[in-house]
Every structure is written in structure tokens, then in C-alpha cells.
C-alpha positions, 0 to 999 in steps of 0.5 A, a space after each residue: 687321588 683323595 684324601 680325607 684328614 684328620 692331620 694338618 695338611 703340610 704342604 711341603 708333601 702335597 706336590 708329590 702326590 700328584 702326578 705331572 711326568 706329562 703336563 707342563 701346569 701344575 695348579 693348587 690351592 689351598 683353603 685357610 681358616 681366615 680371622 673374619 667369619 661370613 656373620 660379621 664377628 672375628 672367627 676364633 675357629 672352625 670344626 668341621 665335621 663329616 655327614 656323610 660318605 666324605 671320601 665319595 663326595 670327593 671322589 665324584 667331584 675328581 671324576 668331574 674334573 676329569 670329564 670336563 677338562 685334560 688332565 693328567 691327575 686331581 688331587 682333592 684333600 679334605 680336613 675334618 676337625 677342629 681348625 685354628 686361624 691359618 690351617 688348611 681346610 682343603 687342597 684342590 690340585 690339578 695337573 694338565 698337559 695346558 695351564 688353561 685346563 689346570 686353573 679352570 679345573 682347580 676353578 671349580 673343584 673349589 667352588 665345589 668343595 666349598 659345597 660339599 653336602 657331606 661336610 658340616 661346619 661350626 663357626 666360633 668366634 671370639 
């Protein structure tokens, strides 16, 4: 599953968008906003904006996953808007029948989010 948010991304909820009836490793990881930004100054936010079709960039990414390890689900989550320090930026989760597959697949489903072309962002610091 993917999905592209405009909301905040609540964790309470997310487990139970994935399926994991046949996999004993369930892995996810979220992406935060953090105060230090890449150029050196104190990031006061981010606005991330899409260019492009997002929803498909995700949805390559998850066959992916698919094809490169066993599992049983992906469950990729993008946000999009203006984010705070400590938001969520994304979700990359991954349930598999072994914990090797479930880490080496969120692994690179964030290494890919984290280049993902339809997504623009704008760093603002204080």
C-alpha cells in the first residue's frame, strides 16, 4: 500500500495498515523533520511539495521491494506540506516471513524515498 498525506502521519494507526498474518519481522521507519539542516544553520521547517505523479513514484518503489526480497506487504507513506521539527516525513514498513528481508527492504525503501524525483523540498531555517 501507499499513501500520499497532507495530514500528519500518526503512528498509533500505521501497524495496521500492513499486512503480517504470515511474516514473523515486521520493520518500519519513520523520517522526522531534525533542528540541524544539511547547510550548517538550525532548520525551523520544511515544506515539501509534489512535482509530479508522487503516488506512482511510490508505488514503483514498493514493486521494488517486492521483487528484491520475501515479503509479505510494503507500506510506503509520503507527506507533503509545510512540516515543523519532529513531524514525520515518511513511513517505509515492511512485513516478511524473516527479519533479514523486512530490514534489508525498509533499508532501501529509504534510501529511495530520500530520492525520490517527484518530491521538492524547501528547507527554512531560523
Amino acid at each position: 500500500m501507499v499513501i500520499v498525506s497532507h495530514g500528519p502521519i500518526d503512528p498509533a494507526t500505521t501497524y495496521g495498515h500492513i499486512a503480517k498474518e504470515f511474516s514473523g519481522s515486521v520493520v518500519f521507519h519513520y523520517a522526522v523533520v531534525k533542528e540541524q539542516g544539511g547547510n550548517g544553520g538550525v532548520t525551523s521547517g520544511i515544506e515539501y511539495r509534489a512535482a509530479g505523479d508522487v503516488e506512482a513514484e511510490l508505488e514503483d518503489i514498493a514493486a521494488e521491494l517486492r521483487e528484491k526480497w520475501k515479503l509479505e506487504d510494503v507500506l510506503l507513506i509520503r507527506r507533503v506540506g509545510r512540516l515543523g521539527i519532529g513531524d514525520i516525513i515518511s513511513l517505509v514498513a515492511a512485513s516478511s516471513p524473516n527479519s533479514e528481508d523486512a530490514f534489508a527492504s525498509c533499508r532501501h525503501g529509504i534510501a529511495r524515498m530520500k530520492k525520490m524525483a517527484t518530491i521538492k523540498k524547501t528547507e527554512t531555517f531560523s
